[in-house]
C-alpha positions as CSV (number, residue, x, y, z in Angstrom):
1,X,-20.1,345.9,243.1
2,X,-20.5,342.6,241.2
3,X,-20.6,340.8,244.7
4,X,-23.5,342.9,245.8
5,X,-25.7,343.0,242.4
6,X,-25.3,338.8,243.1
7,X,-26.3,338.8,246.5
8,X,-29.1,341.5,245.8
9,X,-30.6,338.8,243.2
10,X,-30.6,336.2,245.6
11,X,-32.5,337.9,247.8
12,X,-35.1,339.3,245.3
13,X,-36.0,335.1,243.9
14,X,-36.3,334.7,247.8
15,X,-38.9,337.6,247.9
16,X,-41.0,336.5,244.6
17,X,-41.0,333.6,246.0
18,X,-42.1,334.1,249.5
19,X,-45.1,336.7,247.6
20,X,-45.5,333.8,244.5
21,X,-46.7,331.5,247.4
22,X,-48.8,334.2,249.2
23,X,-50.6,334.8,246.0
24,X,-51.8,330.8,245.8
25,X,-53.5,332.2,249.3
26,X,-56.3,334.4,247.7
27,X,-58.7,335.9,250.5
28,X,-62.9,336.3,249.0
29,X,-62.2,339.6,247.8
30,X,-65.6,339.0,246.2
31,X,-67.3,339.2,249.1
32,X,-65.9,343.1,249.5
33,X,-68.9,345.1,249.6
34,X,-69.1,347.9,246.3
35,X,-66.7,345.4,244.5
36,X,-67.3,344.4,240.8
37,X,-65.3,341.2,240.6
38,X,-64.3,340.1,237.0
39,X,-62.0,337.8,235.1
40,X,-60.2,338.9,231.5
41,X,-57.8,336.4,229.5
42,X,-54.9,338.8,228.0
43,X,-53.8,337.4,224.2
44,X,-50.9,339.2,224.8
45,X,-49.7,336.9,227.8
46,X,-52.2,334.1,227.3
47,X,-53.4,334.5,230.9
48,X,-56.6,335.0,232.7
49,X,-56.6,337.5,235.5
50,X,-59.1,338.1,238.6
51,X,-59.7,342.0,238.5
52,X,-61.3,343.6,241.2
53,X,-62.9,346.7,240.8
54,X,-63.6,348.9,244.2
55,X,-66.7,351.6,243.2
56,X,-67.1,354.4,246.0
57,X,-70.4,354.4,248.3
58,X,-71.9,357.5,246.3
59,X,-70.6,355.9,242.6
60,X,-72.3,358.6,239.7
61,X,-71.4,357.2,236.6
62,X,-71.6,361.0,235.3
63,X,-68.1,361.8,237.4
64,X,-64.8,361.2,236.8
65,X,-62.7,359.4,239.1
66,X,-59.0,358.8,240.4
67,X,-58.0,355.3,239.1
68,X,-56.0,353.7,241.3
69,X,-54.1,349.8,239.5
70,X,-53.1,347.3,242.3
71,X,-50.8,345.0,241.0
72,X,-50.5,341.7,243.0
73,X,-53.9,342.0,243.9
74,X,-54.2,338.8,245.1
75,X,-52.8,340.3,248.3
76,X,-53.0,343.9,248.2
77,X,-56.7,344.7,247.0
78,X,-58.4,344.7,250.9
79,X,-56.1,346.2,252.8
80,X,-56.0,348.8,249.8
81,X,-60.0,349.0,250.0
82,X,-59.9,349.1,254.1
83,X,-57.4,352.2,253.5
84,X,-59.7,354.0,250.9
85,X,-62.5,353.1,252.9
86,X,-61.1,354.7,256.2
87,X,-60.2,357.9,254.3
88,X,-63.8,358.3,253.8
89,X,-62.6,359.6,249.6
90,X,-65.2,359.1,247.2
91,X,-63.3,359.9,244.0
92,X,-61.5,357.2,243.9
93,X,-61.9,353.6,241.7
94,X,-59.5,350.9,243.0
95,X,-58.8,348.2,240.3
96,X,-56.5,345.3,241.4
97,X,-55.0,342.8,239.3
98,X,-54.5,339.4,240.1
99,X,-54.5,336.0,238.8
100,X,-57.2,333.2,238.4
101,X,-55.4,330.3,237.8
102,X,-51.8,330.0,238.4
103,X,-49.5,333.6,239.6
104,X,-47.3,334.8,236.7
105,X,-46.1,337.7,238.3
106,X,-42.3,336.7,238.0
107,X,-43.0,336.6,234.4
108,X,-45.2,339.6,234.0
109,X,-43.3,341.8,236.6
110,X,-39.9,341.6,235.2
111,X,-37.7,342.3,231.8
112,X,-35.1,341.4,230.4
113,X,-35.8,337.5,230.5
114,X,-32.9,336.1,233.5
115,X,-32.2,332.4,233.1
116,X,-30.2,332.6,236.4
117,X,-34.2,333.4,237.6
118,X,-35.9,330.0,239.0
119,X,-38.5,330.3,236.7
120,X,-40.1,332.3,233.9
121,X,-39.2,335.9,233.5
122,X,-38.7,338.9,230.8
123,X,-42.6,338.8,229.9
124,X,-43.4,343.2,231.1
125,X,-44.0,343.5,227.6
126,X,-47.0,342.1,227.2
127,X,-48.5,342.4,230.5
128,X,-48.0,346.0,229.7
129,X,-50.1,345.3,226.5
130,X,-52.4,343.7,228.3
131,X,-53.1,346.8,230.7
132,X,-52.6,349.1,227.4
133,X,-55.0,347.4,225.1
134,X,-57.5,344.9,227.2
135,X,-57.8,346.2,230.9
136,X,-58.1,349.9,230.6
137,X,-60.1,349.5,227.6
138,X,-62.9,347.4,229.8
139,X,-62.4,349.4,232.6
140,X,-62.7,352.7,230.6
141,X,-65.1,351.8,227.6
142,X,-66.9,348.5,229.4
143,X,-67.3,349.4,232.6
144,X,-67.6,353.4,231.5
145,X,-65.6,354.4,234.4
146,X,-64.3,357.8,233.5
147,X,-60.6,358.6,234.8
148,X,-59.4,362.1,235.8
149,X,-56.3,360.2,236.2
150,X,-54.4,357.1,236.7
151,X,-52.2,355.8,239.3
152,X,-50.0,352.4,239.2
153,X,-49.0,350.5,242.3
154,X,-46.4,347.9,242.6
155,X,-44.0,346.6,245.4
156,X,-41.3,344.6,245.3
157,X,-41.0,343.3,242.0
158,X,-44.5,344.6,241.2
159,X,-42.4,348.1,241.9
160,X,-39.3,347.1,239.4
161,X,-42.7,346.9,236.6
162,X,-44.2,350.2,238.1
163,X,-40.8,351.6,237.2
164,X,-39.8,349.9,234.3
165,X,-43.2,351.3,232.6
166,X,-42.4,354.8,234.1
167,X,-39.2,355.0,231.5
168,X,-39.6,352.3,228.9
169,X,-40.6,353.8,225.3
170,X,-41.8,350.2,223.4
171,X,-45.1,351.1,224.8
172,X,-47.3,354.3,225.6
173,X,-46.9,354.7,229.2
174,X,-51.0,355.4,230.3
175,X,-49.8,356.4,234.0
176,X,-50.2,359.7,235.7
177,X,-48.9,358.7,238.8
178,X,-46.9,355.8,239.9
179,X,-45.9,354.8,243.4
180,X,-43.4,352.0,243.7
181,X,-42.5,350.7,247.5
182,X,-39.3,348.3,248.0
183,X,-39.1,347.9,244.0
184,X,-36.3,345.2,243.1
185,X,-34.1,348.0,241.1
186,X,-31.4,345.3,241.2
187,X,-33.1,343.0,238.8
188,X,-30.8,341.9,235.6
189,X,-27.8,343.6,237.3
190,X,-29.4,346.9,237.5
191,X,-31.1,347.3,234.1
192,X,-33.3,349.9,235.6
193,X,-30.4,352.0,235.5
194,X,-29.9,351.2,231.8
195,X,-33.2,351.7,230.8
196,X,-33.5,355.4,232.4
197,X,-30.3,356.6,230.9
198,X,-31.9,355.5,227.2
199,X,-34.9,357.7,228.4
200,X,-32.7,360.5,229.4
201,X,-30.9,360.1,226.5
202,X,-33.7,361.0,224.5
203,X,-35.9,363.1,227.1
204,X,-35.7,366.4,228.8
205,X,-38.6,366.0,230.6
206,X,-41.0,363.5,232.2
207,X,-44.6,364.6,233.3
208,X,-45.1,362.5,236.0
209,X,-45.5,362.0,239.8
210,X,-43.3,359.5,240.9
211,X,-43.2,358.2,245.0
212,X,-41.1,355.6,245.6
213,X,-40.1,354.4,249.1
214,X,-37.8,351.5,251.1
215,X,-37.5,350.1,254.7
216,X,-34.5,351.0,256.7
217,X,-35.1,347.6,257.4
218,X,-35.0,345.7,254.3
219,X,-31.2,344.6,253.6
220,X,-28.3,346.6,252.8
221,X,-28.4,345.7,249.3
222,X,-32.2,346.9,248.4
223,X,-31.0,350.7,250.3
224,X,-28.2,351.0,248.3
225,X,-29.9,350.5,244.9
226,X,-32.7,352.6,246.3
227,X,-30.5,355.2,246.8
228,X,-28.5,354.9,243.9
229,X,-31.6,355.2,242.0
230,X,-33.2,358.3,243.8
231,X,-30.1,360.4,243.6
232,X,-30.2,359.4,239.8
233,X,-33.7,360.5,239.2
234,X,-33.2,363.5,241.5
235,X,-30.2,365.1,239.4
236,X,-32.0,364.8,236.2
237,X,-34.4,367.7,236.8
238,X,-36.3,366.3,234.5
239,X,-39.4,369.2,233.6
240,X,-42.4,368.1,234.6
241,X,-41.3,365.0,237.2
242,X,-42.7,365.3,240.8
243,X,-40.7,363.2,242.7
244,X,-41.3,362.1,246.2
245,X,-39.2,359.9,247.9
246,X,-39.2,358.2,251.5
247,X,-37.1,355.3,253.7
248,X,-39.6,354.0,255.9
249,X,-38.4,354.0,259.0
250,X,-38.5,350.7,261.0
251,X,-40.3,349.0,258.0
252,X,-39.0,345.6,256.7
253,X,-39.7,344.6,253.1
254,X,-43.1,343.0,253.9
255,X,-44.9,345.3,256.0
256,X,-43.8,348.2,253.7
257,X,-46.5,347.9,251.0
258,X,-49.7,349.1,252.4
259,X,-47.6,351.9,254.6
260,X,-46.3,353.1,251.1
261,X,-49.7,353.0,249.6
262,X,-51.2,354.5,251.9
263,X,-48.9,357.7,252.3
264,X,-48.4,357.8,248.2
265,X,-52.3,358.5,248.4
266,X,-52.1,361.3,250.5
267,X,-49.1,362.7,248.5
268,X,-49.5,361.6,245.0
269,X,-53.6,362.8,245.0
């Protein structure tokens, strides 16, 4: 077991990597029409970050809307918008979260802190401060977008954080919904695991909707944990959880974000 958790680590600093350099690639997501592009530098995590903020062709600012958080924005927010946009929904509010300077998302996307990690790590507490106390408070009192209820969206190690806010109790968790495709469950041998039996230590239920999905094609290693991890969840029976889970089928680890998002709307809301 020790030989896989190692192996399953090597891949995921291959992935953040492989995403870390995409993210230096950032398409004109200003040039998206109905977006409201802005930057906001966290004191929590001493970082600025490009938000981009996806309003529906009929907007009223009287109506309430889903909320839908894209992390890694940098490379998720216009295929996100071209699926919203093909769906022809107009209560729905994307809001994705990306960097304007330099990508921290091995830092913000990850805890605990690994020094065996090339690079910073162990930061989720603050970034999820910084979406706490700074973003949904300009996107909510700011911007006066009301939310009937929010969603988070992560993959890969952007799913690990999507998760990792679903059970940790440092922080209020402001999520309705959370959808988490090809998440890196193995991080810090596992701690996921760790972290959920603390919760179900302490909790009986969970009112949440939960979708969570892998690629047959993504490794051996990332299936196992992924399964591993839904049969955990799944014999909880925790009151109150919706939980949906899929393995994609013919999907490798990078072509699985936008399928996942794209099913977890049509699911989730």
């Amino acid at each position: 077991m020790k030989k896989i958790i190692q192996n399953a680590i090597g891949f995921l600093c291959l992935i953040i990597g492989i995403l870390s350099l995409n993210g230096c690639e950032k398409e004109n997501l200003s040039s998206i029409k109905n977006n409201h592009p802005f930057s906001i530098t966290s004191k929590y995590t001493n970082t600025t970050y490009s938000i981009n903020v996806l309003y529906p062709q009929t907007y009223d600012p009287s109506n309430s809307y889903h909320t839908i958080y894209i992390l890694d924005g940098d490379d998720y927010f216009k295929e996100a918008t071209d699926i919203v946009t093909e769906s022809n929904r107009e209560d729905i509010i994307l809001i994705g979260v990306g960097y304007a300077n330099k990508n921290r998302r091995g830092t913000d996307y990850s805890y605990p802190e690994d020094n065996d990690f090339s690079g910073a790590s162990g930061g989720a507490k603050e970034f999820i401060n910084f979406i706490n106390n700074e973003l949904i408070v300009h996107i909510e009192n700011e911007l006066e977008i009301e939310s009937t209820d929010r969603t988070l969206f992560g993959h890969s190690l952007g799913g690990y954080l999507a998760l990792y806010t679903l059970f940790q109790q440092d922080q209020p968790n402001p999520f309705d919904n959370i959808i988490a495709a090809s998440s890196n469950i193995m991080w810090y041998n596992a701690y996921l695991f760790h972290l959920e039996q603390h919760y179900f230590d302490t909790h009986d239920s969970l009112h949440k909707n939960l979708y969570i999905t892998v690629g047959d094609l993504e490794g051996a290693s990332i299936n196992l944990f992924f399964n591993a991890f839904k049969e955990k969840i799944s014999e909880r029976s925790y009151t109150g959880l919706i939980l949906h889970h899929e393995r994609l089928k013919n999907i490798s680890h990078r072509n699985s974000p936008m399928i996942s998002f794209k099913k977890g709307l049509s699911i989730i809301l």
